[in-house]
N, C-alpha and C positions, 0 to 999 in steps of 0.2 A: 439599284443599278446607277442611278443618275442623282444627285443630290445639289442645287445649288439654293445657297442662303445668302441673301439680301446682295444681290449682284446690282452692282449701277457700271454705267460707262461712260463716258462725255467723249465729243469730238469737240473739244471747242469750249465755245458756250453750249452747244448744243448738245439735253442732255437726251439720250437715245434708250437707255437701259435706269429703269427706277427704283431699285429696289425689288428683284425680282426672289423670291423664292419658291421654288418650285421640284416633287419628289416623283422622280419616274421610277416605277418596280420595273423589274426583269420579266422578258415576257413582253410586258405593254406596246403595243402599237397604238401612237400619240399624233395628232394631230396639232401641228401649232400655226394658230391661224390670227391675221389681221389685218390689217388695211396696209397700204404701200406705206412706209414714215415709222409704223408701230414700233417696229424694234426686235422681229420674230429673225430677221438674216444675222443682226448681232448676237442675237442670244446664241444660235446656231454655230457663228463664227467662233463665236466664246467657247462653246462646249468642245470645238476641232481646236483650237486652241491658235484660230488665224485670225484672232485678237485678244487684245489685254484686257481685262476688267479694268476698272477705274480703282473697284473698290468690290467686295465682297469673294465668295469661295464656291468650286466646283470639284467637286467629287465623284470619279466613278468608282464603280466598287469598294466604296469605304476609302478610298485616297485622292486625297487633293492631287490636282492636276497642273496647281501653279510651280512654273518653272519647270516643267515637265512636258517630252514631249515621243516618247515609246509609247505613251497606254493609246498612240492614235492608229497602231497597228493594228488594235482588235474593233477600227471602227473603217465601216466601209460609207463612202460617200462619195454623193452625186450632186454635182454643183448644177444649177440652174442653165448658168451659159457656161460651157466646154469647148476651152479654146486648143485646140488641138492642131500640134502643126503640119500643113496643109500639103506639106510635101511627102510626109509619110504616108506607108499604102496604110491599111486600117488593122493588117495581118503585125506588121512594124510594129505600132502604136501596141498591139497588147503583148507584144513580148520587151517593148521598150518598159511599160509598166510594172509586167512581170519583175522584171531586172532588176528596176527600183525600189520595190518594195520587196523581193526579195523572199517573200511569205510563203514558202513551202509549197504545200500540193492546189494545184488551182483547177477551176472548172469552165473553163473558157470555152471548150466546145459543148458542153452542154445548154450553152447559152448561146452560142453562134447558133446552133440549129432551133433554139426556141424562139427567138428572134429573125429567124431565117436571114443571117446575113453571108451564107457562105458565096454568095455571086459577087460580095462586096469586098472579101479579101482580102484581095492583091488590088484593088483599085485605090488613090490616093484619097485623101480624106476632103479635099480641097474640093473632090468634083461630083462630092455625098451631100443628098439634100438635108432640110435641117432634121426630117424626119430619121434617116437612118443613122445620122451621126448621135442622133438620140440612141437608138437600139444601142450604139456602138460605147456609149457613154456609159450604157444599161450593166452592159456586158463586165466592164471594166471595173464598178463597181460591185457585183455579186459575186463576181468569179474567186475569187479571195475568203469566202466563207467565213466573215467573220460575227463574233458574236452582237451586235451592235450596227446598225444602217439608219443612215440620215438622208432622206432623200430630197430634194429641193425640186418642185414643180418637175415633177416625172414624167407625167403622161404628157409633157411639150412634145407636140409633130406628130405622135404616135396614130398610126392604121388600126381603125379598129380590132383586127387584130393580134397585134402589139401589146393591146390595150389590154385584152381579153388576158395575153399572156402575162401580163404583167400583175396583175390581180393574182390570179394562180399564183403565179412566184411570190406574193408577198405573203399570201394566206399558207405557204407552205412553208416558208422563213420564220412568220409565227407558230405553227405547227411544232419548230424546232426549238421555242423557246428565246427566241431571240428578240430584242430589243430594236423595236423601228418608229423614228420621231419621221413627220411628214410634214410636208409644205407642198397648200395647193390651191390652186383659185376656181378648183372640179369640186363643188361641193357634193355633187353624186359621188365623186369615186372618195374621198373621202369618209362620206358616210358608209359604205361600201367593205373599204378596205380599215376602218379607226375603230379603236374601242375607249380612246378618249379623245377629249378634245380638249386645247389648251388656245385660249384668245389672249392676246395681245392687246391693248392698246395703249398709246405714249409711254411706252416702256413698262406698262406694267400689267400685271394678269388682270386681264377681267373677269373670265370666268374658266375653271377648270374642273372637269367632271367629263362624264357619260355624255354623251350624244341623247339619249332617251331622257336624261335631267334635266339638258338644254332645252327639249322643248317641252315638257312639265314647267320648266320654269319659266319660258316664256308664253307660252299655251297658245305655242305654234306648232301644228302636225307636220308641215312641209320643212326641212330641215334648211335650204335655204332663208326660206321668212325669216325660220330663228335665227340667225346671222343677221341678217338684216335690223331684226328687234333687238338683240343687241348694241347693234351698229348706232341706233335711232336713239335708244335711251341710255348708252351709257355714258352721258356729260348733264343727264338730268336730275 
């Protein structure tokens, strides 16, 4: 599904992406995890295609992606912070999306009532805490059914709840075959909801595998720790 070979990026002097390659199968729900600076929001950005590489190739389904920018219709994403404008109600906001993207049959009220935002509507976005405008973020990304989601620090704000739903939807999104890369600082719900796990650090993988290899290979039970053990030994 996903193929990139020896990706680097620079801002600058500063180089952010090092040599990355990395092969995601169809199906897989991926965890890409590392410390603030790593390089896991570039990589990300790279793959949505809302930055350039410096230098190397990303592929989905068998075709490069550079200079290219339709194959981002069959990828649903949820950016971290959702800047949404504050004057529109929240009812607006998903038919203005609709509109934009234009993508046929959508399921928006399936997800307004799993999310329970229907009391939120017709209320402006401006005067929604950060929690519902979460849901509301939630919404906008799933509703479009596409084969592919990237979700970026999901559970931000979320009622336990929410939370509970949101699990569910993703373990059913899997169910359908589908392709979901994640970023999260919940190491419970990541181990939870991931069947891999991909570490970051200074641009480049540190460890990619199973969650159950990670701690075989740090010989650490608690899946935190192994993050941490990680963390501790990988410049030694």
């Amino acid at each position: 599904m996903i193929s990139i070979e020896n990706l680097h990026k620079n801002f600058g002097i500063n180089q952010v992406l090092n040599g990355i390659d990395l092969s995601i199968t169809k199906g897989q729900t991926v965890a890409i995890l590392g410390p603030n600076g790593s390089g896991k929001t570039t990589l990300i950005k790279s793959i949505l295609g809302m930055v350039k590489p410096s230098s190397g190739d990303i592929s989905l389904a068998g075709m490069s992606v550079k200079n290219k920018w339709d194959y981002r219709e069959n990828i649903d994403y949820l950016p971290q912070i959702a800047n949404f404008p504050g004057n529109l109600k929240v009812i607006e906001l998903i038919h203005m999306i609709k509109d934009i993207r234009g993508k046929g049959i959508t399921q928006e009220d399936r997800f307004i009532e799993m999310f329970g935002l229907q009391p939120f509507l017709n209320k402006k976005l401006s005067h929604l805490s950060g929690g519902t405008k979460q849901k509301v973020n939630l919404v906008l990304t799933f509703m479009f059914d596409s084969d592919m989601i990237i979700l970026d620090e999901p559970t931000s704000g979320l009622d336990p709840v929410s939370l509970i739903a949101l699990k569910n939807l993703i373990a059913s999104e899997k169910q359908k075959g589908k392709t979901i890369l994640i970023t999260s600082h919940i190491m419970s719900f990541v181990e939870e909801v991931c069947d891999k796990l991909v570490f970051i650090l200074d641009g480049k993988i540190y460890f990619n595998d199973t969650i159950k290899v990670l701690k075989v290979t740090t010989k650490e039970e608690n899946f935190e720790k192994a993050i941490a053990h990680l963390l501790t030994h990988a410049h030694v």
